[in-house]
C-alpha positions in Angstrom: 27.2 3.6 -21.3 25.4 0.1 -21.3 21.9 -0.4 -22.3 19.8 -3.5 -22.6 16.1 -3.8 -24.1 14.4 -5.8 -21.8 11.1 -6.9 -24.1 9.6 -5.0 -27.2 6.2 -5.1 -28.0 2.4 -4.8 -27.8 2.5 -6.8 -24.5 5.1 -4.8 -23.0 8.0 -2.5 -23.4 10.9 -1.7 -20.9 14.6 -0.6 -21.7 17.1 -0.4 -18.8 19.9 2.1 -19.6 23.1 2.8 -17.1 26.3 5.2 -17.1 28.2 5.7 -14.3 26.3 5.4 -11.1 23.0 6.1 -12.8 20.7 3.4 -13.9 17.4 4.2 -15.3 14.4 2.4 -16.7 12.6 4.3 -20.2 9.1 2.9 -19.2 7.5 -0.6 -17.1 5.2 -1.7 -19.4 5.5 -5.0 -17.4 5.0 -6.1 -14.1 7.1 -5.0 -11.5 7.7 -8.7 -10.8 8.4 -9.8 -14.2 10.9 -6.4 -14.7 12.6 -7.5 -11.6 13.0 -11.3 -13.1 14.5 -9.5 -16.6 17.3 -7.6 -14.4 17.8 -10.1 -12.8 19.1 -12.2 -16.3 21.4 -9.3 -16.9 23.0 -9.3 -14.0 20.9 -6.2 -12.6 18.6 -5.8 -9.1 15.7 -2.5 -9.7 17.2 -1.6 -5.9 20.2 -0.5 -8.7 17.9 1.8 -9.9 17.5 6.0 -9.9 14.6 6.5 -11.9 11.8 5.7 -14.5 11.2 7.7 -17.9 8.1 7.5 -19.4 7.3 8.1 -23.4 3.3 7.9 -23.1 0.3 6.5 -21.0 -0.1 3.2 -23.7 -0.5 0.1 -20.6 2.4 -1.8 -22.4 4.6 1.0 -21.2 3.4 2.1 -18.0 1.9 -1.5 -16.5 4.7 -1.6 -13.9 5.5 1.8 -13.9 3.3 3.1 -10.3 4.6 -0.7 -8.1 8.0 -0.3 -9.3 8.3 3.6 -8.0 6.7 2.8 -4.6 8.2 -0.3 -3.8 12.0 1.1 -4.5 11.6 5.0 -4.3 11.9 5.7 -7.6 11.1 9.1 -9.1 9.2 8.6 -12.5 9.8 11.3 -15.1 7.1 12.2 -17.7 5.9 15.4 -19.1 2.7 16.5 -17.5 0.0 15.5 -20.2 1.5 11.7 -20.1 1.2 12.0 -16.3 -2.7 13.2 -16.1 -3.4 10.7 -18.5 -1.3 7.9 -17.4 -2.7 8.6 -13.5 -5.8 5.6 -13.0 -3.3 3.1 -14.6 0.0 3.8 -12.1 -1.7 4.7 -9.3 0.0 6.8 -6.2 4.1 7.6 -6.8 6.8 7.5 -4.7 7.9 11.2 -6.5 7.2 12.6 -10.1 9.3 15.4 -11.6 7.8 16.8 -14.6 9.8 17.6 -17.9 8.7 19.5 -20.8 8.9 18.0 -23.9 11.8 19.7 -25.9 13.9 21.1 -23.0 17.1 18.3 -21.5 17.3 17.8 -18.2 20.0 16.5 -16.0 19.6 12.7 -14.3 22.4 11.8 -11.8 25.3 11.3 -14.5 23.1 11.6 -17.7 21.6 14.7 -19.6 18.2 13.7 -21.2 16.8 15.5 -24.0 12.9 14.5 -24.6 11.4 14.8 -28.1 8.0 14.7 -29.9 7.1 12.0 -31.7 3.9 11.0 -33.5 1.7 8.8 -31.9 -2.3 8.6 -30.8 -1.5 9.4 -27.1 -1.8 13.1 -25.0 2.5 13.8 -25.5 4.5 11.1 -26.5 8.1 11.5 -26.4 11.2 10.1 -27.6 14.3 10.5 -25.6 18.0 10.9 -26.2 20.2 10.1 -23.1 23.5 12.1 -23.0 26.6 10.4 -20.8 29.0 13.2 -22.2 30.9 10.9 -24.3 28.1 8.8 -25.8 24.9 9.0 -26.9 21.7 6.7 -26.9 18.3 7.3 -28.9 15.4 5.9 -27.8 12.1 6.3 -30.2 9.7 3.8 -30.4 5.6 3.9 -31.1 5.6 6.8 -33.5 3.6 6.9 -36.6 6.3 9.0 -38.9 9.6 10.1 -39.2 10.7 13.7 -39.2 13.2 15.9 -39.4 13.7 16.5 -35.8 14.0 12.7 -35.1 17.1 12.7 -38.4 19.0 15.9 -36.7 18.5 14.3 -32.7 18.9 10.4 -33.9 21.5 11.2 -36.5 24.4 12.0 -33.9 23.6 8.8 -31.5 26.3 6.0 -30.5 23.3 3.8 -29.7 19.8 3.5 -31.2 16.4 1.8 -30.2 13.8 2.4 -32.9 10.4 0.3 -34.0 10.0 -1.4 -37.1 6.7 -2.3 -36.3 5.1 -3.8 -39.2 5.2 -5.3 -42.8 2.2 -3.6 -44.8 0.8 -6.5 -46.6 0.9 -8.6 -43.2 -1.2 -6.0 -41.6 -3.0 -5.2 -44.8 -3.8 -9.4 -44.7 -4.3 -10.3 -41.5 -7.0 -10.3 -38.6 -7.1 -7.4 -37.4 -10.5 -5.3 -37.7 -10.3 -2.5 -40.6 -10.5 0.4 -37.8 -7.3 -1.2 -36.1 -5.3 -1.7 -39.4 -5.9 2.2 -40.1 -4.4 3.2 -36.5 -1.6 0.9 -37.1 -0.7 2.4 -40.4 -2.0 6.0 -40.0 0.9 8.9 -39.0 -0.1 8.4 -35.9 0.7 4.9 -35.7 3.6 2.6 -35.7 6.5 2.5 -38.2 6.8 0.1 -40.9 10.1 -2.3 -41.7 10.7 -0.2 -44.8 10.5 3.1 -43.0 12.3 2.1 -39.9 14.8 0.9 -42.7 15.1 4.3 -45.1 15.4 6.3 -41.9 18.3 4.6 -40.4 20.2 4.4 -43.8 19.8 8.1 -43.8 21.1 9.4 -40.7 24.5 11.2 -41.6 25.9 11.0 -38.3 28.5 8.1 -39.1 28.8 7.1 -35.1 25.9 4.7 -35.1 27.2 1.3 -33.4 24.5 -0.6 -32.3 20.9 0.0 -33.8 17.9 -2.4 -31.7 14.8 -2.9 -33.8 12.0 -2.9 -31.4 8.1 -2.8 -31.2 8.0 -5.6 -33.8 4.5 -6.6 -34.0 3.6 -10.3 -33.2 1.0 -10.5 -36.1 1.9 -8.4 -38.7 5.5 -8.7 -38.8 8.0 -11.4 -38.5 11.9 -10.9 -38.0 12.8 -12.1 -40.9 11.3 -9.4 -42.8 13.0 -6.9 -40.8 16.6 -8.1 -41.6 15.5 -8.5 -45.7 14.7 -4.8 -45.5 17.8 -3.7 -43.3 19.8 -6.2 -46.0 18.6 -3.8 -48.8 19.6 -0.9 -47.6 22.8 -2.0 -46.4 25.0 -3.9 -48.9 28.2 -5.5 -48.7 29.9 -2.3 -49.4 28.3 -0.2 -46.9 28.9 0.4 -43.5 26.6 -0.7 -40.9 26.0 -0.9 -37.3 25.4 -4.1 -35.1 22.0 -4.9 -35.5 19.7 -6.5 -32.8 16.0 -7.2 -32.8 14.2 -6.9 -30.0 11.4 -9.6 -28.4 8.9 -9.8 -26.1 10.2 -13.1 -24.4 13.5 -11.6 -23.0 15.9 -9.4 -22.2 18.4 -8.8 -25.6 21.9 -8.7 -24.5 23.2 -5.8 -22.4 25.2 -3.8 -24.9 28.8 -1.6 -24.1 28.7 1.6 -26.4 32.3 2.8 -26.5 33.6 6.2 -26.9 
């Protein structure tokens, strides 16, 4: 299984994720143009592609979502609140398939399992993506961690999880009081620390490669994101490869072995 984050952030999000014959996009919240141009730089055309999962309605993950499925006939998965509300934003699609949130389904050569997750949308989701030998865990934009995210997350090969935030950057900076609350509420985004506890928790002992996404172009900087990962994991203790995500470019595509 190979997987590459294509840009992270409040401007846009789109992960590209292949095994096998499949190829699959977890949301296009860029344009279809611009997702094409980020393929392209890892060696990847969307004609490739079989699908498009979606996590919620937010624009920065469903901006390319509609142009990408009618240009290259691509069904777009999404459970049906997402779909209703993400409808005047992606327009007409070349074929939805509705999941339920909780129950896998298959996808060419992977089985995808879509979770809850807390966030201020109709059903957002997280998603683990099954090859049969590995596993990749996809949960960004949630507001809290929970013990269904620990048993799902905790047995993944590959990982893509926000760390959105510092606290005193947000608590400090220009955002208006009403935004800083969202940000920080349950139902918000992760913060470093969090994002940082959580992983140093799971108990699976497989995690290779963890991808720190979402990070917030205002109230967090990457530096703070590897000063918390650095405390939880010391010299001693084993850790996986860790990447940060932007919102310039593609990071690079990574091989999870079995």
């Amino acid at each position: 299984m190979r997987f590459c984050v294509l840009g992270s952030g409040s401007r846009g999000n789109c992960t590209y994720i292949e095994a096998g014959d499949t190829c699959i996009l977890i949301d296009a919240g860029f344009s279809g143009k611009e997702i094409a141009r980020r393929l392209a730089l890892i060696g990847r055309r969307p004609e490739q592609l079989s699908a498009i999962l979606v996590t919620h309605e937010h624009n920065d993950h469903v901006a390319g979502v509609g142009v990408l499925s009618r240009r290259f006939k691509l069904p777009v998965h999404a459970n049906r609140k997402t779909s209703l509300a993400a409808e005047s934003k992606v327009g007409k699609l070349f074929a939805f398939r509705e999941f339920s949130t909780g129950q896998r389904f298959v996808l060419g050569t992977l089985e995808v399992h879509p979770f809850a997750i807390s966030h201020d949308t109709a059903d957002p989701v997280g998603f683990v993506v099954d090859s049969g030998a590995l596993r990749l865990g996809y949960c960004t934009d949630t507001g809290r961690v929970t013990k269904l995210m620990a048993h799902l997350l905790g047995r993944c090969h590959g990982l893509i999880l926000e760390a959105n935030h510092d606290p005193w950057m947000l608590r400090d900076g220009p955002y208006p009081f009403y935004l800083k609350q969202r940000v920080g509420s349950n139902m918000g985004h992760l913060a470093n620390a969090d994002a940082a506890s959580f992983v140093h928790r799971l108990d699976g002992g497989v995690l290779q490669t963890l991808v720190l996404a979402h990070l917030s172009e205002t109230n967090n900087h990457p530096d703070l994101v590897v000063e918390e990962m650095r405390k939880k994991f010391d010299a001693s203790s084993a850790r996986p490869e860790i990447l940060l995500a932007t919102q310039s470019g593609p990071c690079p595509l990574v091989d999870l072995a079995s």
